[in-house]
N, CA and C atoms as a LAMMPS dump frame, in Angstrom:
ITEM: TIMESTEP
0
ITEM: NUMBER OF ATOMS
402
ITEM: BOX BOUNDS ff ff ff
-5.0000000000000000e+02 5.0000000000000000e+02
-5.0000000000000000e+02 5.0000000000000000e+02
-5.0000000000000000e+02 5.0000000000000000e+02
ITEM: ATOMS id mol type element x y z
1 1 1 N 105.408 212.037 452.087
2 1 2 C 106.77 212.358 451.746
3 1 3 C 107.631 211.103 451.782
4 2 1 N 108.75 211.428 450.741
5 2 2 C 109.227 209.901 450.793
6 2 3 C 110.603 210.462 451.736
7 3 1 N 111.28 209.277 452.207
8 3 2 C 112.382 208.945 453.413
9 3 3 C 113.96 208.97 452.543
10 4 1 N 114.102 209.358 451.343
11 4 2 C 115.223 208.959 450.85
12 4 3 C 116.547 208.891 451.682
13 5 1 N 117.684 207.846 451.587
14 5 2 C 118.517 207.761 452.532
15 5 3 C 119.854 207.894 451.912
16 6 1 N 120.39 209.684 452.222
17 6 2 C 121.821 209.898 451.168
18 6 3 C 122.391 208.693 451.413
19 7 1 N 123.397 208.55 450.523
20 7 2 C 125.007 207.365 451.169
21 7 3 C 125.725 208.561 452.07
22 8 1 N 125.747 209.78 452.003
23 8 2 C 126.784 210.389 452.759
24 8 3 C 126.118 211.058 454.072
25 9 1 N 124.951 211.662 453.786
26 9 2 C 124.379 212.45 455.351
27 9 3 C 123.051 211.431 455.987
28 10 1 N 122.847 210.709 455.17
29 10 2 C 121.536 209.361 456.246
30 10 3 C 120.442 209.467 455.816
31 11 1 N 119.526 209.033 456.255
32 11 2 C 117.694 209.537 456.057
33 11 3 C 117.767 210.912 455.952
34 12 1 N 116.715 211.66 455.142
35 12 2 C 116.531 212.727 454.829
36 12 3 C 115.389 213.146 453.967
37 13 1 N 114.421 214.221 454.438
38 13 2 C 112.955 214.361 453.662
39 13 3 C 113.321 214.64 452.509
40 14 1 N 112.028 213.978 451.463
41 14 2 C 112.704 213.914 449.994
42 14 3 C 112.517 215.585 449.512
43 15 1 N 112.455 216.428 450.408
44 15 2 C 112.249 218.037 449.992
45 15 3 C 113.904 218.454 449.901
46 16 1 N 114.835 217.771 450.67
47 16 2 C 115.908 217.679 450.372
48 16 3 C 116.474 217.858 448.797
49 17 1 N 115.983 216.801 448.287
50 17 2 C 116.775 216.269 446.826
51 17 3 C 116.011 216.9 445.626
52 18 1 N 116.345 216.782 444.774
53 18 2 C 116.31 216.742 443.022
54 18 3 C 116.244 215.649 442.352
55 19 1 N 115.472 215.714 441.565
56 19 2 C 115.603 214.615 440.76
57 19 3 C 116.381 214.525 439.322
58 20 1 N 116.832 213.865 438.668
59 20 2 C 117.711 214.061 437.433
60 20 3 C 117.492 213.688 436.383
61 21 1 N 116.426 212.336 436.835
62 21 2 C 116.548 212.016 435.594
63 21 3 C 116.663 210.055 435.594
64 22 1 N 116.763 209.64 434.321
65 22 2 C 117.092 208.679 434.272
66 22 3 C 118.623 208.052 434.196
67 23 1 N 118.621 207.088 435.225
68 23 2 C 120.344 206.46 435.125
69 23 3 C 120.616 205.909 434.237
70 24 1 N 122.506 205.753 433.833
71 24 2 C 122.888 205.447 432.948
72 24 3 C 122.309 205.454 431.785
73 25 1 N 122.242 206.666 431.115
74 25 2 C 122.122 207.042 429.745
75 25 3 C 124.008 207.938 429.378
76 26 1 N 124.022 206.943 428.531
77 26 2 C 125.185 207.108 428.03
78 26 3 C 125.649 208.456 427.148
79 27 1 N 126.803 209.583 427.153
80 27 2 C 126.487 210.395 426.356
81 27 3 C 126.976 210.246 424.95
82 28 1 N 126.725 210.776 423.866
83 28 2 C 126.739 209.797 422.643
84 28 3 C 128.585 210.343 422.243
85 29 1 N 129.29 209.327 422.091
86 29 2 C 130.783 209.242 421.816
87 29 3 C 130.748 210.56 420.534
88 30 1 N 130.446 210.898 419.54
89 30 2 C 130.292 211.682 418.859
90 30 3 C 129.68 212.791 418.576
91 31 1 N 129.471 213.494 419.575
92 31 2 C 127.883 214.246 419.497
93 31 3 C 127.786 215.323 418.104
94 32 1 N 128.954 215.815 418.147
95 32 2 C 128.376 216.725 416.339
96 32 3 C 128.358 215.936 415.446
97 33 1 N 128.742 214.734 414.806
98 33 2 C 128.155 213.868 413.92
99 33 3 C 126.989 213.757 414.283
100 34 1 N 125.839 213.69 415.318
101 34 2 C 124.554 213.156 415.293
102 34 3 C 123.578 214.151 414.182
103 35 1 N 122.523 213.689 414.006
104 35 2 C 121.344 214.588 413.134
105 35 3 C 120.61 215.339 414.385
106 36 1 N 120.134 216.251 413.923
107 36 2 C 118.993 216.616 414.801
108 36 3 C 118.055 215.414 415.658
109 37 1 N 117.799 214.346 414.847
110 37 2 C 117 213.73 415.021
111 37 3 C 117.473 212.862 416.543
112 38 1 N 118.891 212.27 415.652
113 38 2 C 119.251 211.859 417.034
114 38 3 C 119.223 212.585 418.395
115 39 1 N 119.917 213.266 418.082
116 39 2 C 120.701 214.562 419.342
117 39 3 C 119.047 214.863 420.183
118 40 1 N 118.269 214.941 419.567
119 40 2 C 116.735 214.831 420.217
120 40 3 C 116.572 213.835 420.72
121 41 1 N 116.469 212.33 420.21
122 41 2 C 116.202 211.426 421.095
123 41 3 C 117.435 211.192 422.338
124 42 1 N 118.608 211.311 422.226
125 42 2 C 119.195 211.489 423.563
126 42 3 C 118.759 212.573 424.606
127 43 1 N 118.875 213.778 423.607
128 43 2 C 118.012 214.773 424.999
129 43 3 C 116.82 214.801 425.79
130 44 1 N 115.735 214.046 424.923
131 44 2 C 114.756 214.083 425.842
132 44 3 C 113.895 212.39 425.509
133 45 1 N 114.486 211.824 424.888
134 45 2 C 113.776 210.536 425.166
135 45 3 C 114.268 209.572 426.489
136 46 1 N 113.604 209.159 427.034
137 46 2 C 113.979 208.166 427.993
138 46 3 C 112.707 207.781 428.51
139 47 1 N 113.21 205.944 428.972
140 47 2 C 112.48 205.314 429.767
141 47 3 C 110.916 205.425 430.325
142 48 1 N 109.89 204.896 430.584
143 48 2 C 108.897 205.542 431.371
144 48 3 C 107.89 204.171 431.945
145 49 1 N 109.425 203.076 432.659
146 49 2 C 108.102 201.798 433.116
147 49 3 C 107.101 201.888 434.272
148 50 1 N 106.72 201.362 434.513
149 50 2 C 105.987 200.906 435.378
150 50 3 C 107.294 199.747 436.383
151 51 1 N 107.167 200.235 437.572
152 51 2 C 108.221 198.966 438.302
153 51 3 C 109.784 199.645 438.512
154 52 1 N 110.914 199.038 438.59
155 52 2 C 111.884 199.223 439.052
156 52 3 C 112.269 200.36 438.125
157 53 1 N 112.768 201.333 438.246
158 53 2 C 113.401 202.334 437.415
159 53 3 C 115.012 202.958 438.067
160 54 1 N 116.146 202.66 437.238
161 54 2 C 117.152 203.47 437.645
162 54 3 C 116.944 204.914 437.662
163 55 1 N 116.974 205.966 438.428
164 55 2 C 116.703 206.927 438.452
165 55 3 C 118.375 207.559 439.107
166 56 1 N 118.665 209.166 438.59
167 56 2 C 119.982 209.759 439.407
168 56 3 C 118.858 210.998 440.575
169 57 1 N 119.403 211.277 441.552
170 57 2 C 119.348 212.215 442.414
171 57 3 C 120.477 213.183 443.198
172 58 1 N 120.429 214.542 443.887
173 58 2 C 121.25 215.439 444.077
174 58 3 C 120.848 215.974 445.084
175 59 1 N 121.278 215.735 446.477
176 59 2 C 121.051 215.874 447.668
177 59 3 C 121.453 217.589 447.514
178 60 1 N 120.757 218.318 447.141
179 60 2 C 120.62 219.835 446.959
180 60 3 C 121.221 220.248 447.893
181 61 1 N 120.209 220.001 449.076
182 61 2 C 120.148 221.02 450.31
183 61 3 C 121.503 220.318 451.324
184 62 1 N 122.017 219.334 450.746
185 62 2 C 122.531 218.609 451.871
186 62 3 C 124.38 219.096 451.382
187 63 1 N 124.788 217.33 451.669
188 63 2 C 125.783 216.985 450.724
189 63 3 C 126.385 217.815 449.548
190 64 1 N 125.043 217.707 448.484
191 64 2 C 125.242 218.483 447.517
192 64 3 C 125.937 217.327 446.075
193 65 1 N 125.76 216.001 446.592
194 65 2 C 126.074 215.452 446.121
195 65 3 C 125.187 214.218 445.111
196 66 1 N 125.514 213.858 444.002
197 66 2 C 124.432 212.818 443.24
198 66 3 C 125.006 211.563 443.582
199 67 1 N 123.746 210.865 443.247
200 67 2 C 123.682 209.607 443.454
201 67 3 C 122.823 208.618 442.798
202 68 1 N 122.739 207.753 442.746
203 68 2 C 121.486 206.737 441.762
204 68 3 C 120.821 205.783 443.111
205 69 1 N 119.385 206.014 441.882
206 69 2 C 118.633 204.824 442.885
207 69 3 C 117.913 204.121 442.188
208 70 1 N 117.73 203.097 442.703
209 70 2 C 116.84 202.383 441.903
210 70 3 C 115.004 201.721 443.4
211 71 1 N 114.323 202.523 442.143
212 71 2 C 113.173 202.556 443.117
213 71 3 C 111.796 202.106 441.947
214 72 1 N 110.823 202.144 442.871
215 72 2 C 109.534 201.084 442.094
216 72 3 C 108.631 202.42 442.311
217 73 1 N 108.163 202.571 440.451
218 73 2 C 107.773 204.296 440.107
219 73 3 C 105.963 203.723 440.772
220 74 1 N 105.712 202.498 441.286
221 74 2 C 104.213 202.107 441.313
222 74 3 C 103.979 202.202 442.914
223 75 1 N 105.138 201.779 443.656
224 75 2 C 105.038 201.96 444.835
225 75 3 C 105.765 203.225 446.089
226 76 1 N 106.094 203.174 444.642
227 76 2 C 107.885 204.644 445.677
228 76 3 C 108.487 203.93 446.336
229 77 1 N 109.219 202.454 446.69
230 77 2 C 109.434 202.06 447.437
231 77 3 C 111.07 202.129 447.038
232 78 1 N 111.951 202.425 447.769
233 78 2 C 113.382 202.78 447.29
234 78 3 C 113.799 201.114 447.763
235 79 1 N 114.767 200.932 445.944
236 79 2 C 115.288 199.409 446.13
237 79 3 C 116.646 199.203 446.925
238 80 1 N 117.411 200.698 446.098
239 80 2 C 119.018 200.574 446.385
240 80 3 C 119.136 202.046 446.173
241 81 1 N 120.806 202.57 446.893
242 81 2 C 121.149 203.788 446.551
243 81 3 C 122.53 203.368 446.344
244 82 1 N 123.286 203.51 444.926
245 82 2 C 124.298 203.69 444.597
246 82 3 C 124.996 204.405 443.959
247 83 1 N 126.464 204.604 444.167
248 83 2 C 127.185 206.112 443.867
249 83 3 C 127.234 205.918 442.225
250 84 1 N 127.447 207.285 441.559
251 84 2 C 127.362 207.389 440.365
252 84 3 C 128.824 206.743 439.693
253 85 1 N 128.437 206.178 438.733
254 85 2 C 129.646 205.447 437.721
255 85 3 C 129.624 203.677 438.029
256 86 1 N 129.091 203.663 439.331
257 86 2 C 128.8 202.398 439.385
258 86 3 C 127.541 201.36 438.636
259 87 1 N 127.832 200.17 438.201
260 87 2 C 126.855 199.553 437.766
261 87 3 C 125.618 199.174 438.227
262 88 1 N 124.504 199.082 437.312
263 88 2 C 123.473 198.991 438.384
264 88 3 C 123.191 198.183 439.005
265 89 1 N 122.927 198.077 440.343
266 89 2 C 122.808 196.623 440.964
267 89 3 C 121.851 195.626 440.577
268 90 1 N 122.225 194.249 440.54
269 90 2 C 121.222 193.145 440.791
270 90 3 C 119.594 193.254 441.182
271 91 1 N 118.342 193.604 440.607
272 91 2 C 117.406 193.545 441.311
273 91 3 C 116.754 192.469 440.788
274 92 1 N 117.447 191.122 441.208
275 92 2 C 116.404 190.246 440.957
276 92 3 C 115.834 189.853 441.906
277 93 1 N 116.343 190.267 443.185
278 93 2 C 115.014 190.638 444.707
279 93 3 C 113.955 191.369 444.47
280 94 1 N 113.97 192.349 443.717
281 94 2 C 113.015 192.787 443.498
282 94 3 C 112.057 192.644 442.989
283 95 1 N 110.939 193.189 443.167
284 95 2 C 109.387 192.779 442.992
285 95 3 C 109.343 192.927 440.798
286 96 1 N 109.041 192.426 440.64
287 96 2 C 108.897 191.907 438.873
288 96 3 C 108.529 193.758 438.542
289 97 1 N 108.618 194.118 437.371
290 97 2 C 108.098 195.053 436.815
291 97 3 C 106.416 195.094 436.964
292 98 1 N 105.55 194.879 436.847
293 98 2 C 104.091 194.924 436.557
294 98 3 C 103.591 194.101 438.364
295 99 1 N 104.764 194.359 439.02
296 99 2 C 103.939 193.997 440.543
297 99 3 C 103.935 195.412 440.927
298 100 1 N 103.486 195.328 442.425
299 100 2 C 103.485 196.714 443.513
300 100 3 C 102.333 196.61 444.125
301 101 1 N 102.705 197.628 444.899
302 101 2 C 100.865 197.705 445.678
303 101 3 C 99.563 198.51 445.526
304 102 1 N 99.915 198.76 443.991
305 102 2 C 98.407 199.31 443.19
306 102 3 C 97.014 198.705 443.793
307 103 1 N 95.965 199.029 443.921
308 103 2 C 95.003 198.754 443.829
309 103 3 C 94.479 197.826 442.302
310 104 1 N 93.559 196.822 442.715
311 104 2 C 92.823 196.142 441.615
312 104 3 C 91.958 196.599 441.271
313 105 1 N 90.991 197.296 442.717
314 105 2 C 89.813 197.592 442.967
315 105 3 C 89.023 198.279 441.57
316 106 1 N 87.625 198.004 441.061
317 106 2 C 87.064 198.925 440.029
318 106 3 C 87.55 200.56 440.244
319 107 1 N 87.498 200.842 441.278
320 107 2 C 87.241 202.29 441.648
321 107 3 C 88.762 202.847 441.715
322 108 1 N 89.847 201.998 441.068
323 108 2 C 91.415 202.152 441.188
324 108 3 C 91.689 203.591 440.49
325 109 1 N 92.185 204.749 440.661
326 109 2 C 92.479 205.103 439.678
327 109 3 C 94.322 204.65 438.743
328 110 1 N 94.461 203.939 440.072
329 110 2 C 95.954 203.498 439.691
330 110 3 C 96.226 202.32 438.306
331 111 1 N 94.536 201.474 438.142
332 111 2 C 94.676 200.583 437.49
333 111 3 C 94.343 201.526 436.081
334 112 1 N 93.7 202.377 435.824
335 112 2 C 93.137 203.138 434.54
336 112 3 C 92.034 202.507 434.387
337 113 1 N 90.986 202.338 434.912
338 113 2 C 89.906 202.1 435.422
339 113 3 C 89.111 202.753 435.629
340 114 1 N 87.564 203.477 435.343
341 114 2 C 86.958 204.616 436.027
342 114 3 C 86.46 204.221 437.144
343 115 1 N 85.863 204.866 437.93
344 115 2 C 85.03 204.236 439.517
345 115 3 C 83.371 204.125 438.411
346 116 1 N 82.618 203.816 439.3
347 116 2 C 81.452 203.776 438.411
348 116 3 C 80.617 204.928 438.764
349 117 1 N 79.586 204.709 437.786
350 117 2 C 79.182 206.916 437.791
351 117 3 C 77.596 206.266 438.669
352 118 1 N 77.678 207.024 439.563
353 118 2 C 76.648 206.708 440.516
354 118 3 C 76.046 208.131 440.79
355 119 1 N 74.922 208.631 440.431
356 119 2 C 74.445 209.997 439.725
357 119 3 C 73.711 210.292 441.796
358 120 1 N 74.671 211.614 441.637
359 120 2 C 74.597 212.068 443.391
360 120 3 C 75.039 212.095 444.179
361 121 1 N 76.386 211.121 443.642
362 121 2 C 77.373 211.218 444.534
363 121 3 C 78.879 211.795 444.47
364 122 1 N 79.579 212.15 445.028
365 122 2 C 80.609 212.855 445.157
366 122 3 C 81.706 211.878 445.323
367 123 1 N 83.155 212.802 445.042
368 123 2 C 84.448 212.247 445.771
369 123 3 C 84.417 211.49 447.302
370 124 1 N 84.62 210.177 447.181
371 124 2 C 84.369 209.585 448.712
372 124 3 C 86.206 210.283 449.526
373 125 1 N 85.581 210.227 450.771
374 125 2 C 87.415 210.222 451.548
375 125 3 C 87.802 209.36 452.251
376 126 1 N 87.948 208.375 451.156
377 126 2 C 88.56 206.945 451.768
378 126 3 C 89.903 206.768 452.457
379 127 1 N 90.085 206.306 453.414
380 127 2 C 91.183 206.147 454.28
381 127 3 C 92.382 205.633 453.382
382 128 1 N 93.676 206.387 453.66
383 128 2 C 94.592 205.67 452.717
384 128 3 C 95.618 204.381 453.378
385 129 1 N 95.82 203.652 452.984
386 129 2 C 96.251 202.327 453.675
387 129 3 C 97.866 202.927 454.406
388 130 1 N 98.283 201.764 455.461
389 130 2 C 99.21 202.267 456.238
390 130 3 C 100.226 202.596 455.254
391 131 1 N 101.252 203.277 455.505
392 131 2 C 102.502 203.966 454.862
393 131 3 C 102.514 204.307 453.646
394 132 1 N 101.277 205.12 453.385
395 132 2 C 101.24 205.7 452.44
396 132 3 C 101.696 207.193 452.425
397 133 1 N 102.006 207.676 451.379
398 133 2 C 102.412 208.917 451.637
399 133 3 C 101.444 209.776 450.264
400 134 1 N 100.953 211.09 450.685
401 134 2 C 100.335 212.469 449.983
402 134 3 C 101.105 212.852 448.975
């Protein structure tokens, strides 16, 4: 489980929140002039990197209130939490897009990699490294 930390009520299990979506997507200044075509790619196209992602969230159970974060979709590791309307912060602390703490290993499934087919054997239950989360 991840630790998300409102700005208004503190640390809190991420069973708390909602997710929204992607930050700052702008809504289109005209919306009945658009085509179908458009009005589709605003509704459901967005973003999908690898690495830092602005993301919004909605402390459901809490607050009740949204907020943006910007977190690393490879590691879950939360960068920043800032209030909505604000710009997104600076992450040039942050770890590059195409870093994190993926595995290299052949047997990655994180890299898109298969493990190798070894005829007899099963799912191993390899220990998962410290602070990982299920």
């Amino acid at each position: 489980m991840l630790l998300i930390p409102c700005p208004n009520c503190g640390p809190r299990d991420e069973t708390e929140f909602h997710y929204g979506g992607q930050a700052h997507v702008p809504y289109p200044e005209n919306p009945s002039e658009l085509t179908d075509t458009e009005w589709s790619r605003y509704l459901f196209y967005r973003e999908n990197p690898k690495g830092i992602f602005a993301e919004r969230w909605v402390h459901s159970t809490g607050c009740r209130q949204w907020f943006n974060m910007l977190r690393d979709t490879v590691s879950y590791d939360i960068k920043a939490i800032y209030p909505m309307g604000t710009p997104r912060p600076d992450s040039a602390g942050a770890p590059a897009a195409e870093s994190g703490t993926a595995s290299l290993a052949a047997d990655s499934t994180t890299t898109g990699t298969d493990a190798p087919n070894i005829p007899g054997t099963s799912i191993s239950h390899a220990t998962a490294p410290e602070g990982a989360t299920k």
